[in-house]
Backbone as CSV, one residue per row, in Angstrom:
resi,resn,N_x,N_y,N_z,CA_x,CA_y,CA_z,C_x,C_y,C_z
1,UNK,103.596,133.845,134.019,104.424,133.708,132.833,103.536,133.603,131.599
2,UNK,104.136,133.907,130.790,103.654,134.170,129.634,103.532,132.715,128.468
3,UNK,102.539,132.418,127.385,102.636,131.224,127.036,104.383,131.599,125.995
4,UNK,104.848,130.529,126.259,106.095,129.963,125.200,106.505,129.135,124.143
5,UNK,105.452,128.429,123.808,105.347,127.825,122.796,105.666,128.528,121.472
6,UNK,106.324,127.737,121.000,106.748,128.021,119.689,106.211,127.078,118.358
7,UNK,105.859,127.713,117.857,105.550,127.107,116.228,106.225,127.201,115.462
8,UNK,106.873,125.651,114.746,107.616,125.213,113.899,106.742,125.251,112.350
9,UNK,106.992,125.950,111.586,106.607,126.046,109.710,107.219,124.522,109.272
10,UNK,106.230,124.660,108.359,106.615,123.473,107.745,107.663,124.171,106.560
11,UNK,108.744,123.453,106.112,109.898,123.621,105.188,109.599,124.316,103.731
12,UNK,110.076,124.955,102.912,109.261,125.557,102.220,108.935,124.768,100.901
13,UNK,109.692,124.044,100.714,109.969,123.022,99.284,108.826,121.541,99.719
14,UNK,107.980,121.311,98.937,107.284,119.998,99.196,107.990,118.787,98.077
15,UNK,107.427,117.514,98.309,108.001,116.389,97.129,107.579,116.994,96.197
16,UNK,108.009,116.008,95.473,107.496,115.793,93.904,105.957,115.683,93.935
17,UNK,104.810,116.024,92.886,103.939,115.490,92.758,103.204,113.987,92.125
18,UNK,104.713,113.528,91.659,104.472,112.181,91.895,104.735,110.810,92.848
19,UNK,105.155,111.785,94.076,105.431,110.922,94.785,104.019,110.266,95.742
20,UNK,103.039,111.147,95.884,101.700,109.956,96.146,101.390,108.190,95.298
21,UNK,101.832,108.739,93.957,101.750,107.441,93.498,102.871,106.989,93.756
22,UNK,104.081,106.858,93.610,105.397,105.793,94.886,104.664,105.690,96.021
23,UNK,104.179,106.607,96.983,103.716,105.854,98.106,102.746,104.918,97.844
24,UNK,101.447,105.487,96.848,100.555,104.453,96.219,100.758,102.644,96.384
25,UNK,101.741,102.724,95.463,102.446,101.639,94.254,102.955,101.073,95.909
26,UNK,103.701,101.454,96.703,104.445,100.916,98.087,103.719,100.027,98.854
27,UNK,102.382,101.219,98.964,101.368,100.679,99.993,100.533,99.333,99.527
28,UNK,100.037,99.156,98.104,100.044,98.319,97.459,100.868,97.303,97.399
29,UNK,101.576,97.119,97.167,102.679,95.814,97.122,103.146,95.673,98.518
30,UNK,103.200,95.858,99.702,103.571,96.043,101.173,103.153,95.165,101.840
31,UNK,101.443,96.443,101.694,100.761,96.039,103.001,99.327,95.638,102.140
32,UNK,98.684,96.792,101.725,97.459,96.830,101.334,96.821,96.053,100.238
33,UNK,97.763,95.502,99.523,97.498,94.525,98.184,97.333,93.099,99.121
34,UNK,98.529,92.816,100.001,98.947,91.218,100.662,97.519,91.179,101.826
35,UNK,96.802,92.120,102.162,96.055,91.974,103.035,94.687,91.612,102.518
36,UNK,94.539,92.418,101.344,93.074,92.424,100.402,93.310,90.911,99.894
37,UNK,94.440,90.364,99.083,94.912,89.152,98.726,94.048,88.275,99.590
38,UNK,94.826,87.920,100.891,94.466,87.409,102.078,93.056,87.229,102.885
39,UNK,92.475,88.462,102.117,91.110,88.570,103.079,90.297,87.886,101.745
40,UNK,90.427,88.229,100.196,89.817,87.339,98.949,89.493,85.862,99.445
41,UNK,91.198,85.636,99.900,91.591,84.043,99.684,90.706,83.367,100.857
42,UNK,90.684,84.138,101.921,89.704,83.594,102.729,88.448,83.859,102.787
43,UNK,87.473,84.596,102.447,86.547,84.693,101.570,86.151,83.584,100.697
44,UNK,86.849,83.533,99.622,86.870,82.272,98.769,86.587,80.787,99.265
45,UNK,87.868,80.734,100.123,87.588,79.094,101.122,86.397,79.055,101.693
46,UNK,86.135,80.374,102.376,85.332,80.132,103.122,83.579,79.711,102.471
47,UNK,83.907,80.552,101.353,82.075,80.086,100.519,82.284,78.702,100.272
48,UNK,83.386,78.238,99.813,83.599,76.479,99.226,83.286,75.376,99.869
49,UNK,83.906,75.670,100.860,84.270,74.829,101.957,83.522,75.348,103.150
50,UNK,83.201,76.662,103.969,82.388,76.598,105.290,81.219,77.693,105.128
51,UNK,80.515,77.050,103.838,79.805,78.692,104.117,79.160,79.239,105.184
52,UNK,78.941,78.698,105.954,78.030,78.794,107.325,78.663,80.004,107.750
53,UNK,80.394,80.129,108.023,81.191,80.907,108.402,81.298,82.096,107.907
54,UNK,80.501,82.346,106.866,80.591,83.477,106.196,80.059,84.497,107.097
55,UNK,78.975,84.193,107.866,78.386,85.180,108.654,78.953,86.092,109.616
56,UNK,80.255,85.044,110.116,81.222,85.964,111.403,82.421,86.396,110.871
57,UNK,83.118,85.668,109.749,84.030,85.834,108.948,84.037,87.360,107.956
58,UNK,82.900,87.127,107.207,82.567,88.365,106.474,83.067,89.491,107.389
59,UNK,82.439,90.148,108.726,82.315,91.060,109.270,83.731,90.731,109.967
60,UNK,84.187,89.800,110.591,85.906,90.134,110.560,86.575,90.675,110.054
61,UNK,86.659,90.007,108.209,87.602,90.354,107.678,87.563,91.853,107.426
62,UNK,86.494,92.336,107.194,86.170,94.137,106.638,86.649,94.389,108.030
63,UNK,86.808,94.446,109.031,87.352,95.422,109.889,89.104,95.051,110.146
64,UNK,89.081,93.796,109.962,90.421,93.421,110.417,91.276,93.609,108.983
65,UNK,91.159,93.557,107.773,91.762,93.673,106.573,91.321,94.410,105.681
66,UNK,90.335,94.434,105.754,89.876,95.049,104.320,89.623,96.718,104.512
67,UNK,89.063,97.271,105.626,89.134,98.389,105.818,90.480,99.313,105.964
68,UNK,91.324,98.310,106.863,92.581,98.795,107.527,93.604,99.232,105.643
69,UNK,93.003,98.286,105.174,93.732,97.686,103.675,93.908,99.028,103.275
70,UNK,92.264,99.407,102.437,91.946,100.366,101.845,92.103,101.864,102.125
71,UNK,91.724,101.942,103.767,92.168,103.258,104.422,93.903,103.403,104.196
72,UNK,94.288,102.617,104.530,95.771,102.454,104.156,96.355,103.606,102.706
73,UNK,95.725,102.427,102.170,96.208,102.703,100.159,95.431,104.427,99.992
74,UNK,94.002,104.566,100.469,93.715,105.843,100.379,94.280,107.131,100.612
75,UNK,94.495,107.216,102.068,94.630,107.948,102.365,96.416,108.407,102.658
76,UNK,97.050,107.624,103.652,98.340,107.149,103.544,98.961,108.219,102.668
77,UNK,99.132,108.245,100.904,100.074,108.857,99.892,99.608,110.057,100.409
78,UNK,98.668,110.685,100.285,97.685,111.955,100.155,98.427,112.466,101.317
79,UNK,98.231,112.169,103.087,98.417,112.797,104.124,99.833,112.704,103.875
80,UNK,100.850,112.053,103.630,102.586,111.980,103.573,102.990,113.431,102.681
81,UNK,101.860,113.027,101.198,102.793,114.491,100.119,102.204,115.610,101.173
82,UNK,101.149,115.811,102.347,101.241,117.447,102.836,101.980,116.920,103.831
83,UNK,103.005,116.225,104.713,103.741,116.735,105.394,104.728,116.487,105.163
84,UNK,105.613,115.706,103.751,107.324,115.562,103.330,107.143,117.113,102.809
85,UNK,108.721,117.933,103.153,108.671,118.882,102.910,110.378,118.764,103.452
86,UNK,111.275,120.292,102.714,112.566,119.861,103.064,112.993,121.666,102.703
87,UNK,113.871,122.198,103.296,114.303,123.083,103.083,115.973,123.529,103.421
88,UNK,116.511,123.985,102.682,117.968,124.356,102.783,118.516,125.760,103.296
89,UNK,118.776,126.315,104.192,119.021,127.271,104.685,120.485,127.744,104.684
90,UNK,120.744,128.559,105.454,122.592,129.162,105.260,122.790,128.526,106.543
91,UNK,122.315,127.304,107.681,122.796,126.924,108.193,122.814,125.819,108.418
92,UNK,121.849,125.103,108.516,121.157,123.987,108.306,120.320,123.341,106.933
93,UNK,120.188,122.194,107.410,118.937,121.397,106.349,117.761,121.241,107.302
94,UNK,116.607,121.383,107.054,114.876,121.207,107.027,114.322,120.355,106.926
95,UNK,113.884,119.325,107.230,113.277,118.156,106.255,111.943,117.754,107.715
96,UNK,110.749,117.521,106.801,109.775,116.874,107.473,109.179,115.709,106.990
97,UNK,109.122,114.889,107.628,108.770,113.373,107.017,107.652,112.530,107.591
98,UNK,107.102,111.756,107.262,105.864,110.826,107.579,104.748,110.678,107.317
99,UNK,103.860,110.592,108.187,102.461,110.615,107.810,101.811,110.694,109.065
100,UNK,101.525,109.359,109.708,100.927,108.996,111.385,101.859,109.533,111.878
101,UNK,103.072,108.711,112.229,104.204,109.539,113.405,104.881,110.892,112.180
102,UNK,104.665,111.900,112.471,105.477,113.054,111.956,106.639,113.052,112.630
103,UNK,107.763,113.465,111.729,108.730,114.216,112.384,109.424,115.059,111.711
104,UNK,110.130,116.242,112.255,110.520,117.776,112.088,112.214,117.127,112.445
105,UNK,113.251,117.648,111.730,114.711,117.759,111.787,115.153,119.022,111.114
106,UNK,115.715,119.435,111.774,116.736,120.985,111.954,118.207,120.098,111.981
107,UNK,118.736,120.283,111.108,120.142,119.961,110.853,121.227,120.800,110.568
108,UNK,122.255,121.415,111.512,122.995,122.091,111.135,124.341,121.593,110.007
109,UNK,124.233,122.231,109.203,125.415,121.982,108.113,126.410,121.503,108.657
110,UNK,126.761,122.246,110.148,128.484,121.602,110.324,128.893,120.205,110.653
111,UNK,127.314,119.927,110.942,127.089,118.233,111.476,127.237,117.456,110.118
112,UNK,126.912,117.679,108.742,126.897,117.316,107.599,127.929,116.252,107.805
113,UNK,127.744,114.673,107.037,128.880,114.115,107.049,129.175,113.947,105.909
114,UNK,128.378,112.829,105.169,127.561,112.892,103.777,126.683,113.316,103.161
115,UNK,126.355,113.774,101.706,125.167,113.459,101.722,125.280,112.456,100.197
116,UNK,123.746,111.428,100.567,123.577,110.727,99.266,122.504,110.701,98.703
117,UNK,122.865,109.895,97.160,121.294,109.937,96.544,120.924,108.978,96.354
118,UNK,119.820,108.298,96.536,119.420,106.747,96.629,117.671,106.577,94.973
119,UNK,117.983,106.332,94.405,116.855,105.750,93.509,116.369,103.964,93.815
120,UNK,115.500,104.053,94.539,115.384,102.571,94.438,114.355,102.362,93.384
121,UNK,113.907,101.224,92.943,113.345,99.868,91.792,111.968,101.130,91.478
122,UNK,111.006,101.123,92.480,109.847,101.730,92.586,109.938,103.199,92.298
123,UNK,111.057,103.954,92.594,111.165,105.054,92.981,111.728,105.347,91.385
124,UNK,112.474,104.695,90.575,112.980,104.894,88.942,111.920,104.839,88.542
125,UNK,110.798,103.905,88.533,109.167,103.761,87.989,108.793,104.967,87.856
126,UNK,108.964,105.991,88.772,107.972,107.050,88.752,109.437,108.442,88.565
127,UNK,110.403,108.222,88.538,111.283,109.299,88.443,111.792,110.073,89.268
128,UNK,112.025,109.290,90.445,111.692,109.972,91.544,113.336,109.531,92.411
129,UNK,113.602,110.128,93.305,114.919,109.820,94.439,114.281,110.254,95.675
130,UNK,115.127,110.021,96.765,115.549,110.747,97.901,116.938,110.851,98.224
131,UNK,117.256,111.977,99.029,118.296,112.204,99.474,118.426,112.390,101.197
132,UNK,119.956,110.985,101.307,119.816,110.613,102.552,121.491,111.902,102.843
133,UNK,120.868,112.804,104.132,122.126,113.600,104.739,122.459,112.315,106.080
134,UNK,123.947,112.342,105.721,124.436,111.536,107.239,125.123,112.501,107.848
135,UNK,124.925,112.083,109.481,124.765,113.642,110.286,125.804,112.717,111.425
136,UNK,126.546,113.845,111.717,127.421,113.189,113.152,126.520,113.105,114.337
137,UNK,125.239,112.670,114.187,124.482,112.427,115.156,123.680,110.985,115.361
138,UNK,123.332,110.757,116.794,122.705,109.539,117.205,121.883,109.965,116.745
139,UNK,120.732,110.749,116.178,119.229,110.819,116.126,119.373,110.206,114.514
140,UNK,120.542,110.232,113.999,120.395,109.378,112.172,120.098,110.423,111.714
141,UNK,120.153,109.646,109.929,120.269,110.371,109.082,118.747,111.079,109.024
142,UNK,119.399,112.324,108.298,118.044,113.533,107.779,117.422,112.325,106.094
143,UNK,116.175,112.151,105.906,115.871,111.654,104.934,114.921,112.670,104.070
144,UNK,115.304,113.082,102.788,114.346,113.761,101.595,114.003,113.101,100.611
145,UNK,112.915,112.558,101.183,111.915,111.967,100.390,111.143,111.975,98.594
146,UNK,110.985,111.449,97.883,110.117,111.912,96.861,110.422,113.084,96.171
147,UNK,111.438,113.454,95.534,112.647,114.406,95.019,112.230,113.502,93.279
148,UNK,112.459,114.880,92.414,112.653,114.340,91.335,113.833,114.102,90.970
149,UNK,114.691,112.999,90.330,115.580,113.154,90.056,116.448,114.062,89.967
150,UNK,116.010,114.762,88.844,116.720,116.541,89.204,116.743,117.062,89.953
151,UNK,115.631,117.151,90.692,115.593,117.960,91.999,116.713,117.402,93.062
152,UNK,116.584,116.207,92.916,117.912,115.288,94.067,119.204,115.727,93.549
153,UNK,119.197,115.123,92.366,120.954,116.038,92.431,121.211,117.421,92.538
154,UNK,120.587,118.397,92.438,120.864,119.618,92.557,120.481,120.087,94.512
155,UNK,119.961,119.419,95.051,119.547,119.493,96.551,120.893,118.615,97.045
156,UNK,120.755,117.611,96.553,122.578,117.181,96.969,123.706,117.783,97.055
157,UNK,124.080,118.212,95.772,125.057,119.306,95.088,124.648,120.546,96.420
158,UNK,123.576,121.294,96.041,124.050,122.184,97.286,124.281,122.028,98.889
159,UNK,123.688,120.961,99.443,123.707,120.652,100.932,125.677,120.357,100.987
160,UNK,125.422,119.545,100.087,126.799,119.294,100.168,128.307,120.480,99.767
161,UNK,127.371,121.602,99.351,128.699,122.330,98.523,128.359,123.784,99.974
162,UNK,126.929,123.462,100.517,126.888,124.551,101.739,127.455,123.889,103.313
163,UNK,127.451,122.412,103.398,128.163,121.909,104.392,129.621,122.369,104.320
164,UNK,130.627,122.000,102.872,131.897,122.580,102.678,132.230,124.507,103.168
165,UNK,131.171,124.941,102.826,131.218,126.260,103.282,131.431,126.726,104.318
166,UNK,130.604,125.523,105.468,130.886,125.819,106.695,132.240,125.310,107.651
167,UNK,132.351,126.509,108.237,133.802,126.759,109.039,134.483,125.020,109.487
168,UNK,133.528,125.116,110.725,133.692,123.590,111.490,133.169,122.435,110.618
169,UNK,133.824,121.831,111.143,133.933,119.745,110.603,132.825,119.307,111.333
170,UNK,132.651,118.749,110.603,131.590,117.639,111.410,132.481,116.522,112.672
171,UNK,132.113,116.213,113.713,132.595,115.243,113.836,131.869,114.458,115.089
């Protein structure tokens, strides 16, 4: 037999180009700010109060916080904007999302239940939305990430005006 593998394209539409800095600004206030915080604060005690400890401590914290921290905040936005990506077809919606765990969704329109547009606190900072499709399916909603405002309502507007198009209901 012959090989069968198939190769999935990535969607043709990518985020916004400001959505590295939302992930930025995320990863920062999350994870990567509370950890660097944390690894300072103990640092700090530790010269005051045990300096002796500095010797095993130091080389802890850089692998256990401070590296994990920084690799985090670095790299993290950068690898997410090349794989969020989302595309609208005459039958379906497209959307690829993540970073470490990737994942690929093929959504057929007729499954369409909703779709919405969500701006959260961080995401107005930079001008930015996503748009959540709710799907008559256990696998959950399709999520499009890092959308400019404009871009979200008009990706809304059509998912939603090409779901109506199609024959069958969702259900």
């Amino acid at each position: 037999m012959g090989d069968s593998r198939v190769s999935l394209r990535l969607p043709a539409h990518r985020a916004d180009s400001r959505a590295p800095r939302w992930w930025t600004l995320q990863a920062l206030l999350v994870f990567s700010g509370p950890a660097l915080l944390i690894a300072l604060a103990l640092l700090i005690v530790s010269t005051l109060f045990f300096p002796s400890a500095l010797r095993w401590l130091a080389p802890l914290l850089l692998v256990t916080l401070i590296l994990p921290a920084l690799g985090y905040l670095l790299v993290m936005p950068r690898w997410r904007y090349r794989v969020h990506a989302w595309e609208l077809g005459h039958d379906a919606v497209y959307a690829a999302s993540g970073w470490f765990w990737q994942r690929r969704r093929i959504t057929p329109l007729s499954r369409v239940q909703t779709v919405d547009t969500v701006h959260g606190p961080l995401q107005q900072i930079f001008g930015l939305a996503t748009v959540i499709v709710t799907t008559a399916s256990t696998a959950g909603n399709v999520k499009i990430a890092g959308l400019s405002d404009a871009d979200a309502r008009v990706v809304a507007q059509r998912i939603g005006a090409a779901a109506q198009a199609v024959p069958e209901d969702a259900s």
